[in-house]
HTML snippet that shows the backbone in 3Dmol.js (N, CA, C, O; Angstrom):
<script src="https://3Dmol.org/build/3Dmol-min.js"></script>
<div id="view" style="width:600px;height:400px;position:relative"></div>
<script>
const pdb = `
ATOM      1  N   UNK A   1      83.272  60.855  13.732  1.00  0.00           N
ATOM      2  CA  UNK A   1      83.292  59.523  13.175  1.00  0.00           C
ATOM      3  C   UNK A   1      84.238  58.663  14.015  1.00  0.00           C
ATOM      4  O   UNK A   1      85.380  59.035  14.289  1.00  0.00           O
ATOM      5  N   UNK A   2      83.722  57.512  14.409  1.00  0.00           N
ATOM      6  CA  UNK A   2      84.494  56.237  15.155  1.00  0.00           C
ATOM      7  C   UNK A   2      86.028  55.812  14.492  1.00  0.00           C
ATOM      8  O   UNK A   2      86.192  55.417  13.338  1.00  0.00           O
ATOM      9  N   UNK A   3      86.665  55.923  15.105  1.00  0.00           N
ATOM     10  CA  UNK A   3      88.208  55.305  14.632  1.00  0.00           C
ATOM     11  C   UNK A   3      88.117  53.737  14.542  1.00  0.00           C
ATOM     12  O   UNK A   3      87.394  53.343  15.457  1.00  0.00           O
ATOM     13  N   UNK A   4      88.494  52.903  13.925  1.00  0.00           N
ATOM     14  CA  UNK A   4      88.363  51.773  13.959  1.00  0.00           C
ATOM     15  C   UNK A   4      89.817  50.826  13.475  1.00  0.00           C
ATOM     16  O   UNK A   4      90.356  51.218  12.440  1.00  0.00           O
ATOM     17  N   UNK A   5      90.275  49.948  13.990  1.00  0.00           N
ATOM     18  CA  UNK A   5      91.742  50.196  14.003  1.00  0.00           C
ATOM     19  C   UNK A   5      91.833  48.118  14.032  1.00  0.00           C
ATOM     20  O   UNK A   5      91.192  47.390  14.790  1.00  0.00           O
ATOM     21  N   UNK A   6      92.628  47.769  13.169  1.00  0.00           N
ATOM     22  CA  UNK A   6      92.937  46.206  13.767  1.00  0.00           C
ATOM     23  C   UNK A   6      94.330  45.949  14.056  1.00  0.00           C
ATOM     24  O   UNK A   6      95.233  46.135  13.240  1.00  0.00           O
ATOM     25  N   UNK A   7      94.500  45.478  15.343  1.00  0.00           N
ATOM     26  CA  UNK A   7      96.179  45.288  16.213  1.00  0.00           C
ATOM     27  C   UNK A   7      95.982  43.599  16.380  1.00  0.00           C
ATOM     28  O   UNK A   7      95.221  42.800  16.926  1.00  0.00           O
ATOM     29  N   UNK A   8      97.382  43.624  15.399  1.00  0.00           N
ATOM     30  CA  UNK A   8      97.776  42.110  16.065  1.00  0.00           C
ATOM     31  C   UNK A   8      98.451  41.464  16.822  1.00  0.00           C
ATOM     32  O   UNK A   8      98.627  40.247  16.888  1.00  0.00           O
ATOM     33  N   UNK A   9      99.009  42.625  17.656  1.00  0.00           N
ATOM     34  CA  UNK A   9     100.301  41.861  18.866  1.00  0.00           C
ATOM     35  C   UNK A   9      99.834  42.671  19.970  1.00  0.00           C
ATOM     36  O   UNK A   9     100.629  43.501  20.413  1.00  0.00           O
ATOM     37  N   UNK A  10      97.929  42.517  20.837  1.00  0.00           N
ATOM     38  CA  UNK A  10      97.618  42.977  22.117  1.00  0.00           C
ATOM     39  C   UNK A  10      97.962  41.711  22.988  1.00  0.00           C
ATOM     40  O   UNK A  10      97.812  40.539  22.642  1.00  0.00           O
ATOM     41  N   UNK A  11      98.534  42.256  24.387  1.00  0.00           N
ATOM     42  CA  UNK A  11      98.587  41.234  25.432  1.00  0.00           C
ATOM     43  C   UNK A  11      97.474  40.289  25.697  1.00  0.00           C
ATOM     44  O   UNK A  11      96.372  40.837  25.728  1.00  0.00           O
ATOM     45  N   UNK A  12      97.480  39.163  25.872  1.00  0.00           N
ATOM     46  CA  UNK A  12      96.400  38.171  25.898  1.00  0.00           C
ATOM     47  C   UNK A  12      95.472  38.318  26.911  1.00  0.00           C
ATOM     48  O   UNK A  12      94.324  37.924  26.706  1.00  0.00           O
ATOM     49  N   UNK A  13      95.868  38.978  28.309  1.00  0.00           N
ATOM     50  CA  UNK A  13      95.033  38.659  29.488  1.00  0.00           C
ATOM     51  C   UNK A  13      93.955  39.862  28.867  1.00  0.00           C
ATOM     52  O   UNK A  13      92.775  39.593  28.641  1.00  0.00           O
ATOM     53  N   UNK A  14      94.445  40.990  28.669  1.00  0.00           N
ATOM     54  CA  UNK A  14      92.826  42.036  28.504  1.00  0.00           C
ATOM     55  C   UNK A  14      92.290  41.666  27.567  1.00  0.00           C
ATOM     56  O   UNK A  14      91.242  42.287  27.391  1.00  0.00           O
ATOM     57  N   UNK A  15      92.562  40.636  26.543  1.00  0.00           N
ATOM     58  CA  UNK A  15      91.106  39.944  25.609  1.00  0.00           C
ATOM     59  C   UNK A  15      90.672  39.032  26.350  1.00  0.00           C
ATOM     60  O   UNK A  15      89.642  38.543  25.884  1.00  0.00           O
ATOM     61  N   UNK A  16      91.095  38.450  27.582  1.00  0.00           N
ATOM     62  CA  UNK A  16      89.825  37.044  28.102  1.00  0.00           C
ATOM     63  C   UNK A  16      88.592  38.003  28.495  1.00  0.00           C
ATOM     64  O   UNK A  16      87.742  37.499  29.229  1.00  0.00           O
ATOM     65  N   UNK A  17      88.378  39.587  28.001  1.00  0.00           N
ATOM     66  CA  UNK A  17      87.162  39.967  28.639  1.00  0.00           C
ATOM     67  C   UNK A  17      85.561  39.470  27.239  1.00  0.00           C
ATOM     68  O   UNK A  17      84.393  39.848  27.141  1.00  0.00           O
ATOM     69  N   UNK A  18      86.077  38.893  26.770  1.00  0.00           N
ATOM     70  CA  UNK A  18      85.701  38.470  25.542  1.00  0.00           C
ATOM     71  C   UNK A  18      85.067  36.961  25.903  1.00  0.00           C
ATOM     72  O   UNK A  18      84.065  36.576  25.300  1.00  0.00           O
ATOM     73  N   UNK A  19      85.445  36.472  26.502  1.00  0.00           N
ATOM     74  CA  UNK A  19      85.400  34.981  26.579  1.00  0.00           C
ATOM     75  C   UNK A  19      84.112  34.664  27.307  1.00  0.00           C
ATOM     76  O   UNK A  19      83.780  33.504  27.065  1.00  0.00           O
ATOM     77  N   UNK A  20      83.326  35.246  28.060  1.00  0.00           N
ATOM     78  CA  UNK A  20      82.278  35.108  28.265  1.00  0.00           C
ATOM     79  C   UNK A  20      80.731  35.160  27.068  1.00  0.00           C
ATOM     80  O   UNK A  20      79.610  34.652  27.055  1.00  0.00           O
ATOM     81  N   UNK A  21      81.390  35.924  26.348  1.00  0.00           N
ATOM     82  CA  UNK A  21      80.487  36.098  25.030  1.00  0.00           C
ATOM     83  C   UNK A  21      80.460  34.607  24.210  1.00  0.00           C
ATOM     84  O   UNK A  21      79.523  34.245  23.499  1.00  0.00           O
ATOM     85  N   UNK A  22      81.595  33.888  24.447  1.00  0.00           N
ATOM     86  CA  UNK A  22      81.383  32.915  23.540  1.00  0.00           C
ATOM     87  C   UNK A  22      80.481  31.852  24.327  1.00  0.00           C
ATOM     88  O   UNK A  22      80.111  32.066  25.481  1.00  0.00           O
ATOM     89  N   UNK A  23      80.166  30.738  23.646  1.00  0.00           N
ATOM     90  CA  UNK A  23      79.508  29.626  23.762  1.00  0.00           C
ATOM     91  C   UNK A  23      80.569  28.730  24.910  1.00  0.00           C
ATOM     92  O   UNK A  23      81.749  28.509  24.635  1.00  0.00           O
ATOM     93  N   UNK A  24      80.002  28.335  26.044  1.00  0.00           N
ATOM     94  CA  UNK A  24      80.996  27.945  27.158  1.00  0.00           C
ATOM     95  C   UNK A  24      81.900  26.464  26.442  1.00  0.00           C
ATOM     96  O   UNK A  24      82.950  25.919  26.782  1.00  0.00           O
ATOM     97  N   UNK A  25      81.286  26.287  25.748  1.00  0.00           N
ATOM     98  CA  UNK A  25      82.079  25.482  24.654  1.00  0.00           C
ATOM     99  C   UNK A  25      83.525  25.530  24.258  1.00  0.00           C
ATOM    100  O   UNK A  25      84.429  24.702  24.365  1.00  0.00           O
ATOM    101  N   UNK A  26      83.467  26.981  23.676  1.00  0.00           N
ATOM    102  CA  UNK A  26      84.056  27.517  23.222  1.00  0.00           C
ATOM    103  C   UNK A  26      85.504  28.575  23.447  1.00  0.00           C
ATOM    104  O   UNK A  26      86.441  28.932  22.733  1.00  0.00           O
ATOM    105  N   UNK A  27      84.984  28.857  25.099  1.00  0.00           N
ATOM    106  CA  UNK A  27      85.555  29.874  25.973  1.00  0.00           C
ATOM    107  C   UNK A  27      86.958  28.819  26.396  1.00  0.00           C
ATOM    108  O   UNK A  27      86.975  27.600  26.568  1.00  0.00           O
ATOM    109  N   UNK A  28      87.999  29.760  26.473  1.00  0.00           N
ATOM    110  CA  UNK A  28      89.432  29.240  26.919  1.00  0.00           C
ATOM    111  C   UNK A  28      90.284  30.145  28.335  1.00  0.00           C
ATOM    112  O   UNK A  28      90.241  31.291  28.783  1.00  0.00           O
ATOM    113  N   UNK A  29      90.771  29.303  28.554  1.00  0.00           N
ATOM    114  CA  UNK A  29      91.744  30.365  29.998  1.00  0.00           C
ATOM    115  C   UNK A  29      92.514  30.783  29.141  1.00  0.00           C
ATOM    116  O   UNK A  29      92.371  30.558  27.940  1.00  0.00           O
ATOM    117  N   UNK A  30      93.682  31.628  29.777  1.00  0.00           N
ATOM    118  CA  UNK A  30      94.329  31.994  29.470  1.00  0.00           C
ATOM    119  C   UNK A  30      95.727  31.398  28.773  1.00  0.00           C
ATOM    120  O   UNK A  30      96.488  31.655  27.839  1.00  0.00           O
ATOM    121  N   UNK A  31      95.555  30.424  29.857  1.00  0.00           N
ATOM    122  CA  UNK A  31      96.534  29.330  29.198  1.00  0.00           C
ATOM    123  C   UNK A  31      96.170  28.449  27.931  1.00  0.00           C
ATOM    124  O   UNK A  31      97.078  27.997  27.234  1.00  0.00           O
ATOM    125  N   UNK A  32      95.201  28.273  27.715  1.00  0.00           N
ATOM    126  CA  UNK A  32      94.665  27.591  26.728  1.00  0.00           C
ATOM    127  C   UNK A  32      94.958  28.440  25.424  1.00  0.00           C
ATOM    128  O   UNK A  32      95.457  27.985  24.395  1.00  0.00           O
ATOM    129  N   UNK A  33      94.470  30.069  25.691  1.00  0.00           N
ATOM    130  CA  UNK A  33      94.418  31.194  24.151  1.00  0.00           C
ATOM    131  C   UNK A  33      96.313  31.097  23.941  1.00  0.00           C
ATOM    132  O   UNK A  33      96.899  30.819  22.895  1.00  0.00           O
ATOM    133  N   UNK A  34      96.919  31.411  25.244  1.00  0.00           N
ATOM    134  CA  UNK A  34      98.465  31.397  24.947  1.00  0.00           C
ATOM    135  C   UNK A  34      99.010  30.251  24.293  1.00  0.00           C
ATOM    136  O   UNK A  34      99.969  30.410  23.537  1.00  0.00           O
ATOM    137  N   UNK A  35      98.550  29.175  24.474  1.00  0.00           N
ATOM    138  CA  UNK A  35      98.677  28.042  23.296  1.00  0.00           C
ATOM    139  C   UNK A  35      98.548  27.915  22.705  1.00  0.00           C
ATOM    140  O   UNK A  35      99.431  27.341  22.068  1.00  0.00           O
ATOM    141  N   UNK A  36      97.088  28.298  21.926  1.00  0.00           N
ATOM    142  CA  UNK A  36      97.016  29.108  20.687  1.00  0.00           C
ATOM    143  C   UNK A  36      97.142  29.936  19.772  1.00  0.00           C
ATOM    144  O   UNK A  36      96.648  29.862  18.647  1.00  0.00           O
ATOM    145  N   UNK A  37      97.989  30.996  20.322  1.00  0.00           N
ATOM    146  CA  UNK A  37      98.497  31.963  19.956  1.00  0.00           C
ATOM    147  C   UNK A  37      99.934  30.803  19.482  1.00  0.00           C
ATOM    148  O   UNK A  37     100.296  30.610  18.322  1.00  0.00           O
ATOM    149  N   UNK A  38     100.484  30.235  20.585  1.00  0.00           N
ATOM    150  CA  UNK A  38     101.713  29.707  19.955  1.00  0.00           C
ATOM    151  C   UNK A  38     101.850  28.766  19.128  1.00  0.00           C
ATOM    152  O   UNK A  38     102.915  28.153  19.055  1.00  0.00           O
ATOM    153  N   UNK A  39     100.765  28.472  18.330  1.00  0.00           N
ATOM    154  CA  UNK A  39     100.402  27.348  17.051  1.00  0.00           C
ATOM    155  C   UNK A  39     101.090  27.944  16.037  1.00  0.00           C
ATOM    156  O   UNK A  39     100.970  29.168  15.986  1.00  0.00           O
ATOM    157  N   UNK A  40     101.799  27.407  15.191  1.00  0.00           N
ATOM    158  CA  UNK A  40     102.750  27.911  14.000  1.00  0.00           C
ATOM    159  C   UNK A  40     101.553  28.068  13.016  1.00  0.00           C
ATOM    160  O   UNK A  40     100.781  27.121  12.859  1.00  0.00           O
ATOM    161  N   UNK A  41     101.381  29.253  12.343  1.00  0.00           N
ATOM    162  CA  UNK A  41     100.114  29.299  11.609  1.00  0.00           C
ATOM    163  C   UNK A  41      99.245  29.884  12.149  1.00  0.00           C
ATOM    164  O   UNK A  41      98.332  30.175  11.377  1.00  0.00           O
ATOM    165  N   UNK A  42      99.061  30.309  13.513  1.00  0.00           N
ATOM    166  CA  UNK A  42      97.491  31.013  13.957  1.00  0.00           C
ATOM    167  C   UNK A  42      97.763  32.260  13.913  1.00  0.00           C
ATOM    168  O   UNK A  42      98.870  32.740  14.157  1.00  0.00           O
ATOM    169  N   UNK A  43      96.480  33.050  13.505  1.00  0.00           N
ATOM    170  CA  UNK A  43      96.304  34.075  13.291  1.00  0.00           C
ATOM    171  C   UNK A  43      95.219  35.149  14.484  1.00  0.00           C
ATOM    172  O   UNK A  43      94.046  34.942  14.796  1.00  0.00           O
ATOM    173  N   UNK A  44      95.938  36.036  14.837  1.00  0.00           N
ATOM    174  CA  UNK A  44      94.820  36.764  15.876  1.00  0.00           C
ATOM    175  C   UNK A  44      94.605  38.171  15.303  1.00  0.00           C
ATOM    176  O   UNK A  44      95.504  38.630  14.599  1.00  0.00           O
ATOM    177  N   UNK A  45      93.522  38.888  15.529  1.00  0.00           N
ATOM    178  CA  UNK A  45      93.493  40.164  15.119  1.00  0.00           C
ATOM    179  C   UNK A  45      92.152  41.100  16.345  1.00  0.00           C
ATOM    180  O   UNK A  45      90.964  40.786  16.417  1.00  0.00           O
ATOM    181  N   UNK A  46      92.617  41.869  16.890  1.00  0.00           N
ATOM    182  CA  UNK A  46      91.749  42.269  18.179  1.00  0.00           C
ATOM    183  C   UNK A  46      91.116  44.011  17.029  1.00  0.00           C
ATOM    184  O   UNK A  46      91.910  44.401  16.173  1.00  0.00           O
ATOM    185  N   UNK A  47      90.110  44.588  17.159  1.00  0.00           N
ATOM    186  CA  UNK A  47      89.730  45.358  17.114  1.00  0.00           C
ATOM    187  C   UNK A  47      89.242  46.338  17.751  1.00  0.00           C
ATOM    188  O   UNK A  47      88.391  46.111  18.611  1.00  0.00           O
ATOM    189  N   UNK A  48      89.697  47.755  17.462  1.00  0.00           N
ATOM    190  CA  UNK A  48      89.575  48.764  18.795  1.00  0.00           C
ATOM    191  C   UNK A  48      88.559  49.864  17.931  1.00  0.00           C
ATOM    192  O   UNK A  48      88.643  50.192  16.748  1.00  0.00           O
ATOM    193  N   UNK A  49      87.910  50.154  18.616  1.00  0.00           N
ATOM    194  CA  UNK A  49      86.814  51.609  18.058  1.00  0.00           C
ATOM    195  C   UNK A  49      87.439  52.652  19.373  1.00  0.00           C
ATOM    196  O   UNK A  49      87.200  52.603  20.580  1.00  0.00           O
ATOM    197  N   UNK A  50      88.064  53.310  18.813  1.00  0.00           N
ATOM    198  CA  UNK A  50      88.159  54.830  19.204  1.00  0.00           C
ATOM    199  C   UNK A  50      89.325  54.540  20.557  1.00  0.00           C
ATOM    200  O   UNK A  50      89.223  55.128  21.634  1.00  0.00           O
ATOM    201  N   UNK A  51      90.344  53.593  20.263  1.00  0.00           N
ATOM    202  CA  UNK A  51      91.260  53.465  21.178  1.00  0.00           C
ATOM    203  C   UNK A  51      90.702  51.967  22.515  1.00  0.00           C
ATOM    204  O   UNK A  51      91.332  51.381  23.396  1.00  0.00           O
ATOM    205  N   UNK A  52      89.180  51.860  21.986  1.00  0.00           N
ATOM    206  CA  UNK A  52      88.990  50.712  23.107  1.00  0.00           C
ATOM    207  C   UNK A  52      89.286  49.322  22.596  1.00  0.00           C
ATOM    208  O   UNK A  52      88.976  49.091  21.427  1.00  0.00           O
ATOM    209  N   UNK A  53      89.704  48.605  23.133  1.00  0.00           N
ATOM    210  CA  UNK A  53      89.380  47.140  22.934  1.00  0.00           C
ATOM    211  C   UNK A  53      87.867  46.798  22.855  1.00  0.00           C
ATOM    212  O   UNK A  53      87.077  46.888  23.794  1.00  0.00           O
ATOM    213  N   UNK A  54      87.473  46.234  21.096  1.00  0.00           N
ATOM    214  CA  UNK A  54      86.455  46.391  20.843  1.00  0.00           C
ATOM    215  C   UNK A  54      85.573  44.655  20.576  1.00  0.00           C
ATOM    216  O   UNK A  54      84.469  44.274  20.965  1.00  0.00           O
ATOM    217  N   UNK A  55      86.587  43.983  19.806  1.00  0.00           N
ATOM    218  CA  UNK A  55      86.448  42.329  19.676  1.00  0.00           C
ATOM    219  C   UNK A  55      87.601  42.070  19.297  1.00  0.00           C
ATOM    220  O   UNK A  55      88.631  42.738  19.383  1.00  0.00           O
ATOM    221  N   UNK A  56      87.310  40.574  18.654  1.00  0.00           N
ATOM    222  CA  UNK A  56      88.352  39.790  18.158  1.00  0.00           C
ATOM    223  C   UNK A  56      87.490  38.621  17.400  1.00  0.00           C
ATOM    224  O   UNK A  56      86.381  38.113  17.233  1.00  0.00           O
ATOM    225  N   UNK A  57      89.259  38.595  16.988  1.00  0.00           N
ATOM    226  CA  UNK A  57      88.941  37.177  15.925  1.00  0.00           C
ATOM    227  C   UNK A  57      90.586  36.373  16.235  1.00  0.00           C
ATOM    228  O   UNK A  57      91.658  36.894  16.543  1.00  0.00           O
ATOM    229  N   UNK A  58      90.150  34.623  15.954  1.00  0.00           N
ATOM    230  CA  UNK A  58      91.436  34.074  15.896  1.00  0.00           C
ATOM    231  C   UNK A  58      91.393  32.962  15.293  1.00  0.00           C
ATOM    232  O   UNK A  58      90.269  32.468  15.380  1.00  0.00           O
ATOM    233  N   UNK A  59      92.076  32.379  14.750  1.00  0.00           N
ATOM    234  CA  UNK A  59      92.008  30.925  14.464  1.00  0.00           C
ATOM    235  C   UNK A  59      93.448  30.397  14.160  1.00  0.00           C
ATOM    236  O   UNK A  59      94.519  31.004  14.138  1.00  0.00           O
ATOM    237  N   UNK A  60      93.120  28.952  13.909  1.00  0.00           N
ATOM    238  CA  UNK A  60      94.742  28.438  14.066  1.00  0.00           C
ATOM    239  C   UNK A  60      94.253  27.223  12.496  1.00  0.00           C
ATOM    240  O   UNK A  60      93.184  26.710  12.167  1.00  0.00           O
ATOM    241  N   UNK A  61      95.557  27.186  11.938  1.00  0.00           N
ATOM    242  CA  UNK A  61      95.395  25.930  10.900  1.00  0.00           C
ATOM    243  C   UNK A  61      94.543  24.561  11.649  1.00  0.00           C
ATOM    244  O   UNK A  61      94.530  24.163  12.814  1.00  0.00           O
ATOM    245  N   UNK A  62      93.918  24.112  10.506  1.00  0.00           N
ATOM    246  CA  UNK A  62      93.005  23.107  10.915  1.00  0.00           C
ATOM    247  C   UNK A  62      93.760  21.472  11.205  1.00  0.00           C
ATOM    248  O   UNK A  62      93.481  20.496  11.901  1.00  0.00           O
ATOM    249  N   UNK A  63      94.850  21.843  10.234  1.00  0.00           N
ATOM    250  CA  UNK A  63      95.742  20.686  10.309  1.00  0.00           C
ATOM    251  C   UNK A  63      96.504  20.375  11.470  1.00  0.00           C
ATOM    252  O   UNK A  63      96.996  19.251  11.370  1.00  0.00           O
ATOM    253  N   UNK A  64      96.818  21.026  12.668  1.00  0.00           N
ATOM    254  CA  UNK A  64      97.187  21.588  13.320  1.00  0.00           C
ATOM    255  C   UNK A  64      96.426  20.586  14.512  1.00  0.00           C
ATOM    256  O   UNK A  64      97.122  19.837  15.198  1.00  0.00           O
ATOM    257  N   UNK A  65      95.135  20.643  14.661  1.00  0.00           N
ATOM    258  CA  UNK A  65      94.288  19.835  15.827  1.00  0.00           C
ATOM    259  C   UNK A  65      93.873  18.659  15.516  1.00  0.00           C
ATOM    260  O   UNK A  65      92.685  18.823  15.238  1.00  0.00           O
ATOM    261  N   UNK A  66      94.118  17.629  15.401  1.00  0.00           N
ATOM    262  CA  UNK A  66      93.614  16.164  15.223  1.00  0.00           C
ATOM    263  C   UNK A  66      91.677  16.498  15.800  1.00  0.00           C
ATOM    264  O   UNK A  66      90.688  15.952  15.311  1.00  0.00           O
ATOM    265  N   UNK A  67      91.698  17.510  16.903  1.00  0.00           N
ATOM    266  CA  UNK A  67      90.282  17.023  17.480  1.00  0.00           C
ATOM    267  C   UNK A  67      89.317  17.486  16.882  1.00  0.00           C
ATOM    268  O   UNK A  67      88.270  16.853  16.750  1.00  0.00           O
ATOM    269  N   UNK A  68      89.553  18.970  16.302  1.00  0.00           N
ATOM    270  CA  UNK A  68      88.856  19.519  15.348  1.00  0.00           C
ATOM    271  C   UNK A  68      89.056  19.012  13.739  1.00  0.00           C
ATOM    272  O   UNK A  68      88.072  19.074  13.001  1.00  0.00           O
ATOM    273  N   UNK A  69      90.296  18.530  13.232  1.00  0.00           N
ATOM    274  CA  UNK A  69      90.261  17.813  12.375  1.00  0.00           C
ATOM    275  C   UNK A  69      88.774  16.732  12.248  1.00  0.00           C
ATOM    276  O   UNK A  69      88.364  16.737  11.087  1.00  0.00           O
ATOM    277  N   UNK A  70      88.258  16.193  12.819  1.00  0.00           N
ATOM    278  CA  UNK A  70      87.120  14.938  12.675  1.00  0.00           C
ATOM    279  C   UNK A  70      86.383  15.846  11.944  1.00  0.00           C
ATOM    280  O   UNK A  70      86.201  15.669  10.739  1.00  0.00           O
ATOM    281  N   UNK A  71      85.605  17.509  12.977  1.00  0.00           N
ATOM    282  CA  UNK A  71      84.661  18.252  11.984  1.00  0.00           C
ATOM    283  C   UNK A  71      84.340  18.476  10.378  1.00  0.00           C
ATOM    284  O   UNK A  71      83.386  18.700   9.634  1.00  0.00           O
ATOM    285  N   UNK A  72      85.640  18.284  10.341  1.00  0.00           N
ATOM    286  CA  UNK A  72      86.113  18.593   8.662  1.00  0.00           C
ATOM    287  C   UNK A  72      86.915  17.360   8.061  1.00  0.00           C
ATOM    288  O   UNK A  72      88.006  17.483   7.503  1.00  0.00           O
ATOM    289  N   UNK A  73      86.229  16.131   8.244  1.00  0.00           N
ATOM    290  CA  UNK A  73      86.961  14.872   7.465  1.00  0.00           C
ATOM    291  C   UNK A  73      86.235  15.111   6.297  1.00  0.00           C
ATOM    292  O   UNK A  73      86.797  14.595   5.331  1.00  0.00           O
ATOM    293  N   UNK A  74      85.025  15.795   5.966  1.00  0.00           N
ATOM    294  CA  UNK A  74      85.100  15.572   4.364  1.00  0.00           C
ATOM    295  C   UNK A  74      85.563  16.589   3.434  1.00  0.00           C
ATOM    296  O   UNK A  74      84.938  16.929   2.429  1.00  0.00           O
ATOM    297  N   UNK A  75      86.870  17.140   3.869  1.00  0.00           N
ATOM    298  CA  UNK A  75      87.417  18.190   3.343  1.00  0.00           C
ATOM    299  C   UNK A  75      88.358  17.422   2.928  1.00  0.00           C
ATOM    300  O   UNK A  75      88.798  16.535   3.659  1.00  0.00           O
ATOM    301  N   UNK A  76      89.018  17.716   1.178  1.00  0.00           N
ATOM    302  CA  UNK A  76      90.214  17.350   0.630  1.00  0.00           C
ATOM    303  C   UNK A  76      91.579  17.360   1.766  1.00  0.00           C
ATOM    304  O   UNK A  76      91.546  18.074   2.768  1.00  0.00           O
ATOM    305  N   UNK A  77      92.693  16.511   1.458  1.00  0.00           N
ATOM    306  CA  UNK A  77      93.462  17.189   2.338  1.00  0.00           C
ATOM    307  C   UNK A  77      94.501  18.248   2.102  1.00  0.00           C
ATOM    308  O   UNK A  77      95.371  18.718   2.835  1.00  0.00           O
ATOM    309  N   UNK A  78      94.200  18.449   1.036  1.00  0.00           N
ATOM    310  CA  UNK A  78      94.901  19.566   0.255  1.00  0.00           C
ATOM    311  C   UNK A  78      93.943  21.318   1.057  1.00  0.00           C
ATOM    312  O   UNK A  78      94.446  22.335   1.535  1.00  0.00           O
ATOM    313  N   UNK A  79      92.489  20.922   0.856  1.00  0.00           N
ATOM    314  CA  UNK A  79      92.178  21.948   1.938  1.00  0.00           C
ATOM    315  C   UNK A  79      92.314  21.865   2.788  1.00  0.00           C
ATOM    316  O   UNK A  79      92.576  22.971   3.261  1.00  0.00           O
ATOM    317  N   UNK A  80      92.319  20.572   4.011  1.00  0.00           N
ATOM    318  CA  UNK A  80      93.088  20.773   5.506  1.00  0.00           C
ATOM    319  C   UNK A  80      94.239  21.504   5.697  1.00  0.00           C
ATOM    320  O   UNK A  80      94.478  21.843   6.856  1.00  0.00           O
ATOM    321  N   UNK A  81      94.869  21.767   4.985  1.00  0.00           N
ATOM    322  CA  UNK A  81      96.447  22.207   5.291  1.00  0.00           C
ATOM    323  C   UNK A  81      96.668  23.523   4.489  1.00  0.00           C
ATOM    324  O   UNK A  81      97.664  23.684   3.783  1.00  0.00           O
ATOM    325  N   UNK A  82      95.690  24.451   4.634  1.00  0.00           N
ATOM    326  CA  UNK A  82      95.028  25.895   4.249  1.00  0.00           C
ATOM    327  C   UNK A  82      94.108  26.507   4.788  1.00  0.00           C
ATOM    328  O   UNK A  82      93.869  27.712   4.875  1.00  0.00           O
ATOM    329  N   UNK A  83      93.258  25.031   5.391  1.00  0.00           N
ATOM    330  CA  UNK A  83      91.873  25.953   6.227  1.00  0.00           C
ATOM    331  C   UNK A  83      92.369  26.380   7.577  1.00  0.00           C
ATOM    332  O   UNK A  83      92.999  25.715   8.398  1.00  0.00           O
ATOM    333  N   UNK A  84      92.046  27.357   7.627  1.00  0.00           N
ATOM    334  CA  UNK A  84      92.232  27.990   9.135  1.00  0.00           C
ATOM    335  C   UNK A  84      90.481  27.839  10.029  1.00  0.00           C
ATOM    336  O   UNK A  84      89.440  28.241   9.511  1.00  0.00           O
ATOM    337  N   UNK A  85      90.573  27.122  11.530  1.00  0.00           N
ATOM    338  CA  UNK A  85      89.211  27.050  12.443  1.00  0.00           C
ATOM    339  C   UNK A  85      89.267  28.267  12.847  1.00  0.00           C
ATOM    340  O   UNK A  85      90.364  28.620  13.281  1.00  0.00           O
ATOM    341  N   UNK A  86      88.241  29.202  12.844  1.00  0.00           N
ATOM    342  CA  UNK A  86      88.403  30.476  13.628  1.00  0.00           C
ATOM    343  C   UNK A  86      87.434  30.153  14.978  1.00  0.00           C
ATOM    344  O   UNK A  86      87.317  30.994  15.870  1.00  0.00           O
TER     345      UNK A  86
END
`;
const viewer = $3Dmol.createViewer("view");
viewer.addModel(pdb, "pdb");
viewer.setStyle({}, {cartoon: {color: "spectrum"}});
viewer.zoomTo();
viewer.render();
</script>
């Protein structure tokens, strides 16, 4: 049976192998995820099956980005300042 394991403090450069999977939209350098990581409030969590680096997930408070804020203007602002963008 597969080990399956979630780590939240992996070094940033061996998850940009990830970043091609996303929507080029979406995809960040390195410098960009390390900025995100340093958002007061963001949350990362990488997943490993059987010791590998397997995916991820991240997001940062919504309140946090004015640019992504517009997506979600018809959200209370009591939920802006709880919702996390993953």
């Amino acid at each position: 049976m597969a080990t399956i394991e979630l780590v939240h403090d992996v070094p940033l450069a061996p998850t940009m192998v990830f970043e091609p999977v996303y929507h080029q939209v979406m995809q960040l350098t390195l410098a960009e995820k390390q900025e995100m990581w340093n958002v007061k409030g963001s949350v990362f969590a990488w997943l490993f099956s059987d010791g590998q680096l397997a995916g991820e997930c991240y997001g940062f408070p919504l309140a946090t980005s004015g640019k992504l804020s517009a997506e979600f203007s018809d959200l209370p602002d009591a939920a802006k300042n709880k919702a996390i963008h993953c």
